[in-house]
GUNU-183419 format. One record per residue (C-alpha): x, y, z; residue in one letter. Coordinates in steps of 0.05 Angstrom, whole numbers, plus 32768, in hexadecimal, padded with zeros to 4 digits. Layout:
// GUNU-183419
X, Y, Z, A
...
***
This chain:
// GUNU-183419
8000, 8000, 8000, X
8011, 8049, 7FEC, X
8028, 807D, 8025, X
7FEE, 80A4, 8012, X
7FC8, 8067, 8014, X
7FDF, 8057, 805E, X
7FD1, 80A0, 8071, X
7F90, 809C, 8058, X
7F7F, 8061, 8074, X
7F9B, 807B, 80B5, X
7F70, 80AE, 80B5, X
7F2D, 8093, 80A7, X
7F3F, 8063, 80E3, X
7F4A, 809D, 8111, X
7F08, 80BF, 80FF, X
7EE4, 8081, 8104, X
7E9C, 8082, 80DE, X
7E73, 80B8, 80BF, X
7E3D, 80B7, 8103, X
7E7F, 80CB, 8128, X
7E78, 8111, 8114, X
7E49, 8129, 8145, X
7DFF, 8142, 811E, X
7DE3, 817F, 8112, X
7DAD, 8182, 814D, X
7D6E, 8199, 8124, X
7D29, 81AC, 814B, X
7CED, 81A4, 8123, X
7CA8, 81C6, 8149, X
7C62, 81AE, 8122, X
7C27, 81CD, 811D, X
7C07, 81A8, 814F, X
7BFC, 816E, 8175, X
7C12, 812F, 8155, X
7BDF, 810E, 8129, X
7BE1, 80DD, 80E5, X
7C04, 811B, 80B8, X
7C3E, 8123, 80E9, X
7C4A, 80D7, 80D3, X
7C89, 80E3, 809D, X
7CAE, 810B, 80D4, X
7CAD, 80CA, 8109, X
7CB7, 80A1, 80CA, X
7CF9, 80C4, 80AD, X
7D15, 80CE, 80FC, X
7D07, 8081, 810E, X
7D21, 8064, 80CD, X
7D5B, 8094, 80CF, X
7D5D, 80B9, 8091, X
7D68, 80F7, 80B8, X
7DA7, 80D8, 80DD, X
7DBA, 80C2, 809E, X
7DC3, 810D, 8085, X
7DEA, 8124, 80CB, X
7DA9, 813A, 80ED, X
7D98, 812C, 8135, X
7D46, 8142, 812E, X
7D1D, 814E, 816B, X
7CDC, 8155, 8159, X
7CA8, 8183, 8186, X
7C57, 8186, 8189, X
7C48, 81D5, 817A, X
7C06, 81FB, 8187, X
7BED, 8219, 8147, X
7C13, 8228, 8103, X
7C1D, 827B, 811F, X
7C40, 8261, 8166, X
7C6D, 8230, 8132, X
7C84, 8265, 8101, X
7C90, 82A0, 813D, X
7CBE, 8265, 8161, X
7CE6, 825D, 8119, X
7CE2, 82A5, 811A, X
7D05, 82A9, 8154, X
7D3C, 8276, 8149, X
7D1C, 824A, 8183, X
7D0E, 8215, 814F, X
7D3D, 8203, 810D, X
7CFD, 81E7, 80E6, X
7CAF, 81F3, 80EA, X
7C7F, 81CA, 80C9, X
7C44, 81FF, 80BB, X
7C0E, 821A, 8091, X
7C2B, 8240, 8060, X
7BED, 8276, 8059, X
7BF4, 828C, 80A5, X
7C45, 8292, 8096, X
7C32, 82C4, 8059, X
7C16, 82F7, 8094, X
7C4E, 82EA, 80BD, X
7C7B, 82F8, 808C, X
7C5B, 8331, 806B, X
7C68, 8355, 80B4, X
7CB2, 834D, 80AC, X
7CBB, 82FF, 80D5, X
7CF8, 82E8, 80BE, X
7CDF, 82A0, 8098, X
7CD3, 827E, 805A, X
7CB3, 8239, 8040, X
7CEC, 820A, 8026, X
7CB9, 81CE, 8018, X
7C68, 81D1, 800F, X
7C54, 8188, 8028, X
7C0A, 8198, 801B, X
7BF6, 81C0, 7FD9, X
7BB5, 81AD, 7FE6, X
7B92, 81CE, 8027, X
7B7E, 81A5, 8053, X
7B4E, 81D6, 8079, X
7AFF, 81C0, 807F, X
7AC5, 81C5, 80AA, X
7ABE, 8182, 80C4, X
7A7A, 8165, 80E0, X
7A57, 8130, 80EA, X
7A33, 8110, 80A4, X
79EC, 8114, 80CB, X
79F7, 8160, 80C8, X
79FE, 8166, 8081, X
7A2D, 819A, 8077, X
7A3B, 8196, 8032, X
7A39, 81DC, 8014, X
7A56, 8222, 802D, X
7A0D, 822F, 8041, X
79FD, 81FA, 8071, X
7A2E, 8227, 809F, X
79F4, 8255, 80AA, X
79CC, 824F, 80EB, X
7A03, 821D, 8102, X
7A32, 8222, 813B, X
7A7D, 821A, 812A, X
7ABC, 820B, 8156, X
7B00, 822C, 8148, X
7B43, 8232, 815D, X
7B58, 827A, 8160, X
7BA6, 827A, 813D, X
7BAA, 8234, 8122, X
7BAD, 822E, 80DD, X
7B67, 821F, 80C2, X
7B4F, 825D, 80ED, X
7B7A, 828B, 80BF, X
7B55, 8270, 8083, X
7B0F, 8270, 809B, X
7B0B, 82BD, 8091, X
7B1C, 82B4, 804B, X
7AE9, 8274, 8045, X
7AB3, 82A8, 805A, X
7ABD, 82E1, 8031, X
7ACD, 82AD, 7FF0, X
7A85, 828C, 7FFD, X
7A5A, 82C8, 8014, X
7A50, 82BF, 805F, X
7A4F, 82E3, 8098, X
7A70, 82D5, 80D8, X
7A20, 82EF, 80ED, X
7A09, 82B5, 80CD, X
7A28, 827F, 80FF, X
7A36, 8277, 814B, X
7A84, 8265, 815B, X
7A9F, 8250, 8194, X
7AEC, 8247, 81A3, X
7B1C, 8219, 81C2, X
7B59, 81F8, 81B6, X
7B5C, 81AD, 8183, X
7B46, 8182, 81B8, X
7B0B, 81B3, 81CE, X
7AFC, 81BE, 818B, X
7AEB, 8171, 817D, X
7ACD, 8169, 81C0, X
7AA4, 81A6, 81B3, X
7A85, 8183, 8172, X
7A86, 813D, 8190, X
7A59, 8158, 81C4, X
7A2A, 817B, 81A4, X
7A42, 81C1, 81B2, X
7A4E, 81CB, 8178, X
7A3A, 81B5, 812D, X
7A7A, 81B7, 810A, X
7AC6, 81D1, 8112, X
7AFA, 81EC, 80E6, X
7B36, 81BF, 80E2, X
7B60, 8197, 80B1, X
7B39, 8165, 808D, X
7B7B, 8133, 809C, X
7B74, 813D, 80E8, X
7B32, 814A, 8106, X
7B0C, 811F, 80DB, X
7B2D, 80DE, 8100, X
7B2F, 80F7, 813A, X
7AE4, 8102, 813C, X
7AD5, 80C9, 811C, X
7B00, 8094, 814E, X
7AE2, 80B9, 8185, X
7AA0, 80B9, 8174, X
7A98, 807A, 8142, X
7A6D, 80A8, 8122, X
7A7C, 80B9, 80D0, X
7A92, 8103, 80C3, X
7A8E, 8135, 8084, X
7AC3, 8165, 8070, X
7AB4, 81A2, 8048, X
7AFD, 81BA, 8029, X
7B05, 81F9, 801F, X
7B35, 81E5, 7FDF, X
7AFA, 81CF, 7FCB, X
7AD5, 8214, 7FD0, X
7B09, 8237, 7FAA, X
7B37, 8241, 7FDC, X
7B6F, 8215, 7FD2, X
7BAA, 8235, 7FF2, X
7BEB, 8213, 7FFB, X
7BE7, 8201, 8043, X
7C21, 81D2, 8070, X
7C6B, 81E6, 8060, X
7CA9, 81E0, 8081, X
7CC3, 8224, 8099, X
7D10, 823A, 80A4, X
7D26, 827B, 80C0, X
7D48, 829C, 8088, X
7D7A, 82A2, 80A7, X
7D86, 8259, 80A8, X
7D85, 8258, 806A, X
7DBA, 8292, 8059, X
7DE8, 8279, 8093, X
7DD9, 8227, 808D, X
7DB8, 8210, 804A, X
7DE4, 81CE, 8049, X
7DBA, 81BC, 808B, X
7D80, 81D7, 806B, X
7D8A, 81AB, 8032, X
7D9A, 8170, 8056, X
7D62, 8171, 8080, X
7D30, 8178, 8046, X
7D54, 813E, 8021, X
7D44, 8117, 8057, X
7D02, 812E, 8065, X
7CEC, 8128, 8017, X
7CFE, 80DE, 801F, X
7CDD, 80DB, 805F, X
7C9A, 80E7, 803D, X
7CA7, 80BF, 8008, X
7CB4, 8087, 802E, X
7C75, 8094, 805B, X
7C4E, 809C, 802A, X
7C59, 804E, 8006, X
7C5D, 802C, 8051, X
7C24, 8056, 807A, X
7C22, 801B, 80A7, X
7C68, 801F, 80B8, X
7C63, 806E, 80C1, X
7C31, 8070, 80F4, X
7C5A, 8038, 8113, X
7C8F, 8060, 8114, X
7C5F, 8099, 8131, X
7C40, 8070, 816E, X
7C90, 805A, 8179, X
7CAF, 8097, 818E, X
7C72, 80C5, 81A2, X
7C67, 80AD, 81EE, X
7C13, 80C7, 81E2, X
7C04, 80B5, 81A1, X
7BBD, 80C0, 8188, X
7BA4, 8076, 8177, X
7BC1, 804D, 813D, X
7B85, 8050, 8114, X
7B7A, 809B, 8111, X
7BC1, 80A5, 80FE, X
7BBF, 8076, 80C7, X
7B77, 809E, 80A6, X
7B99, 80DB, 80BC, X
7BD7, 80D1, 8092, X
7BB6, 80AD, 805A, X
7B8C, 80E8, 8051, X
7BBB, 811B, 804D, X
7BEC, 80F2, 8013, X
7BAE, 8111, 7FE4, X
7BCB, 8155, 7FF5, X
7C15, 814B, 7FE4, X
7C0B, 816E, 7F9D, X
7BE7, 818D, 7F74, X
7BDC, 817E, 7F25, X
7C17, 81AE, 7F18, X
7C45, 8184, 7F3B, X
7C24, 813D, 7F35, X
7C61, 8105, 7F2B, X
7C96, 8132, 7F55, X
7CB4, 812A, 7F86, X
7C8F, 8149, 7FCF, X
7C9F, 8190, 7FEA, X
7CAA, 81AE, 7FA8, X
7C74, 81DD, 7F9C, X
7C5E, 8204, 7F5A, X
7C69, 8248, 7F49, X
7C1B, 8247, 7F33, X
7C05, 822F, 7F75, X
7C2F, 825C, 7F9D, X
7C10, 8298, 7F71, X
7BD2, 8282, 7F7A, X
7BD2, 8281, 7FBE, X
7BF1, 82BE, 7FCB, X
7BB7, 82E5, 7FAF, X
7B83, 82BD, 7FCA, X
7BA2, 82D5, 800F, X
7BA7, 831C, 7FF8, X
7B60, 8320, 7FDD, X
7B40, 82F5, 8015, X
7B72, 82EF, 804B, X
7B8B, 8332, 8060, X
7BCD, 832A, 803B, X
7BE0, 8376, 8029, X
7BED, 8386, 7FDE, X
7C33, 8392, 7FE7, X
7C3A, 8353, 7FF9, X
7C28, 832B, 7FB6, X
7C6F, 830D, 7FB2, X
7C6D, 82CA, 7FB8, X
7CBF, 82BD, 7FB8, X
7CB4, 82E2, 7FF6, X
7C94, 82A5, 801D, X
7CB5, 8267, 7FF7, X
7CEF, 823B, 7FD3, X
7CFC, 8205, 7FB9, X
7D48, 820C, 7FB1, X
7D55, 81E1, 7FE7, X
7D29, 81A5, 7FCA, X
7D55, 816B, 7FBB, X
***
């Protein structure tokens, strides 16, 4: 053997293995407490694809997509997995954050009730009583579900609570129907109640805004965009993955969350929200990568119904997809 053969080989002893470097300690908040779409995250962490690209992930519950992007924001947080509409107003007021992935490019947001009280058109809402969260995602999108379908907020009752009092409230009667992601709240009523629900989307309305991304500080990405990279390499494979093995995701899920929601609601949960990975525009690719059109789209849709200001109609304001793999 060479000299430069022996040297090499002396080194690579001395350094031992790649996993000797120590990883890049990532946090990830959600948007909320775990359910069936958080699946791909406990997927990629358990089967190691984010070890695999130097990342030690710790993955935390959050309390609404506004709380999630204020903690990127503020640096408490590397990633945040949020709706992508609510981030547009946050941003437009100067937070320093952007979208480097949209997982869902369909929204997710509905008002779910129960079948028996037919809520199957815009107009069924009137008369009705209606539970919200005040700040979650699906509450920043109601006011633009309104004005897009002609109602009033005169012409229902609300009443307001966090998730869990939200479903209760419906699953009790207080209330007739909730607004919530079609992926989530649906199961949960439904495996508490063993009673079938309906969900009225509001991308089916004409209000299809791009809804769960994955938010960086942008500062991350000026000062880090290997990490950033890395981390949504792994996390594209992640929901890849998830998506052809759902049984093994929510596996995965009830694994390493110590309070899991039940086996079966993840499994709908997550099922349902593979529908929203893409759009026609980006049918066959690969998840996360988001189209111009769609992003355009749903920036006016949030200036004209969502409060948005003009000024903000930039749309490579509040996303990327240079750090795709």
């Amino acid at each position: 053997m060479s000299k430069k053969l022996l040297c090499a080989a002396a080194l690579v002893a001395a350094l031992g293995a790649p996993s000797a470097f120590a990883a890049d300690k990532v946090k990830l908040m959600l948007n909320w407490y775990v359910t069936g779409t958080h699946a791909p995250f406990y997927y990629g962490k358990d089967k190691g694809y984010f070890e695999k690209e130097g990342i030690d992930l710790e993955i935390q519950e959050g309390r609404g997509s506004g709380p999630t992007i204020q903690a990127v924001a503020a640096n408490n947080v590397t990633f945040g997995f949020a709706d992508i509409g609510t981030m547009m107003k946050i941003t437009a007021k100067g937070a320093p954050v952007k979208a480097v992935g949209v997982a869902y490019q369909k929204n997710p947001t509905a008002l779910i009730a129960f079948s028996d009280k037919k809520i199957v058109k815009p107009s069924d809402v009137k008369g009705k009583t209606v539970a919200v969260t005040p700040g979650d995602a699906p509450s920043q999108l109601w006011p633009v579900f309104l004005k897009k379908v002609g109602l009033t907020e005169s012409d229902f009752k609300t009443v307001a609570g966090d998730a869990k009092t939200k479903v209760n409230a419906v699953a009790t009667g207080q209330a007739d129907m909730l607004i919530g992601f079609s992926t989530d709240q649906t199961n949960e009523l439904e495996y508490l109640t063993k009673k079938p629900t309906t969900a009225l989307l509001f991308a089916d309305n004409g209000i299809n805004v791009a809804s769960m991304s994955i938010i960086a500080n942008t500062e991350t990405l000026k000062s880090n965009p290997d990490l950033v990279r890395r981390f949504m390499r792994a996390l594209t494979v992640s929901f890849e993955e998830a998506a052809k093995n759902p049984d093994a995701a929510v596996a995965s899920t009830v694994k390493l969350v110590e309070k899991a929601p039940p086996r079966e609601s993840l499994l709908a949960g997550f099922k349902s929200s593979v529908d929203l990975f893409h759009t026609p525009d980006t049918a066959g690719q690969r998840p996360f990568r988001v189209s111009a059109k769609n992003m355009a789209d749903s920036t006016e849709m949030m200036i004209e119904y969502g409060g948005l200001d003009k000024a903000a109609n930039n749309p490579s304001m509040y996303y990327t997809n240079e750090y795709l793999p």
